[in-house]
Structures are given as C-alpha cells and as structure tokens.
C-alpha positions as CSV (number, residue, x, y, z in Angstrom):
1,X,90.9,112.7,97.7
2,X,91.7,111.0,94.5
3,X,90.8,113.2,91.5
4,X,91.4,113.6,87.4
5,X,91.9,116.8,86.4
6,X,92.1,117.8,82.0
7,X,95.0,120.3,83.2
8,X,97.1,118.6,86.1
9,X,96.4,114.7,85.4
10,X,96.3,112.9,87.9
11,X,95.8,114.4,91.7
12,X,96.5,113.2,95.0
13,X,95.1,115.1,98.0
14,X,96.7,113.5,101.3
15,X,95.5,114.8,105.1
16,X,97.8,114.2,107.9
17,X,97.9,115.0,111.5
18,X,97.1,118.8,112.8
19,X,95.8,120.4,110.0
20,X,98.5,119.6,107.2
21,X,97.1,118.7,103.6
22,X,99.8,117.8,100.6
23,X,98.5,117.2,97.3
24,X,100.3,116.2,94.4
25,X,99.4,116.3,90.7
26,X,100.9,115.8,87.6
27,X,100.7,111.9,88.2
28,X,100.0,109.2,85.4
29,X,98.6,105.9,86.6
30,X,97.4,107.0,89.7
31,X,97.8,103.8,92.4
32,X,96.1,105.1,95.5
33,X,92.0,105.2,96.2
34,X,90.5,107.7,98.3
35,X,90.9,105.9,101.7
36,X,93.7,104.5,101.3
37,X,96.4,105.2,104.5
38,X,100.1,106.0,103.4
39,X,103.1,106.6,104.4
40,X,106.5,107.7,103.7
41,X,107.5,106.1,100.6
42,X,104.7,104.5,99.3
43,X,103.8,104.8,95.8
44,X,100.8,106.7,95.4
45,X,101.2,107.3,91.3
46,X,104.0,107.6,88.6
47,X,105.2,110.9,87.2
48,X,103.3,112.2,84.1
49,X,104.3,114.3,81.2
50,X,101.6,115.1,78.7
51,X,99.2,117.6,80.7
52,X,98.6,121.2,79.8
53,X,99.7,123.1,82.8
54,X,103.2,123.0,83.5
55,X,103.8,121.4,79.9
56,X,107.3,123.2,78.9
57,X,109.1,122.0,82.2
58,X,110.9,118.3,82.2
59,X,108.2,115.3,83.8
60,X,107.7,116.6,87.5
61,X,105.4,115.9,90.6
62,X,103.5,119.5,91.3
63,X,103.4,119.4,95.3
64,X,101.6,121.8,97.4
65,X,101.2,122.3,101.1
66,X,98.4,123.6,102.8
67,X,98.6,123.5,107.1
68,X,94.9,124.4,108.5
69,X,94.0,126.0,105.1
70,X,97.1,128.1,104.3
71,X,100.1,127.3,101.7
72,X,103.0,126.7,103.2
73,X,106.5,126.5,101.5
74,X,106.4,123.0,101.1
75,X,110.4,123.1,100.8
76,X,111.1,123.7,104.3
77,X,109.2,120.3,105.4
78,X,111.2,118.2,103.4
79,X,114.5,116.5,104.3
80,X,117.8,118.0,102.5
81,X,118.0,114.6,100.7
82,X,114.4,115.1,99.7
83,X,114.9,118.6,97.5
C-alpha cells in the first residue's frame, strides 16, 4: 500500500513472505506505487521532516513490523550494520 497521511507524510506498507508486513512513514517524495516488487536496497522514498507527528526528533524513517498481524520489535530483524 502506498498512502498520504496529514500526520506521518508519506507511507509505505510492504508485505513479504509468511505473514511479515513493514511499513515506513515519514517519507517525502515517495518513489514506489502500490505494486511495485522491492527489495533490499531499493529506494522506495526520501526522508521527510516537516510532518506533525514525530516533529521534535532530527529527519527519520518511522518503521514498524507487523508478522501475521502482531508488532514485532523491528530491531531484532535488522542486521547490526542496519541499526
């Protein structure tokens, strides 16, 4: 899913394999359509700064993890170099 949201900007919702849903938001220019396959490394938007939620931290991606419906630390999926 490929969404606009007045609070978190741009959102990316990706599904994978087995139940496991990431979503990102935060994003400005948003350069993925719903659809679209990717993987590892592709660009799917660049990092905003300017949205309501979140506003007082530095730019940042907000990244969630959901696996068959539940979040999951989304931490202890990614590589060290990754953090």
């Amino acid at each position: 899913a490929v969404s606009s949201d007045p609070y978190y900007g741009g959102v990316v919702e990706i599904t994978h394999e087995n139940g496991y849903v990431t979503t990102c938001k935060l994003l400005d220019e948003v350069s993925v359509a719903v659809g679209d396959k990717v993987s590892a490394g592709d660009k799917i938007g660049v990092v905003g700064s300017n949205f309501y939620f979140e506003c007082a931290d530095a730019p940042h991606i907000h990244a969630e993890l959901t696996v068959n419906g539940k979040y999951e630390d989304i931490t202890a999926y990614l590589k060290e170099g990754d953090k």
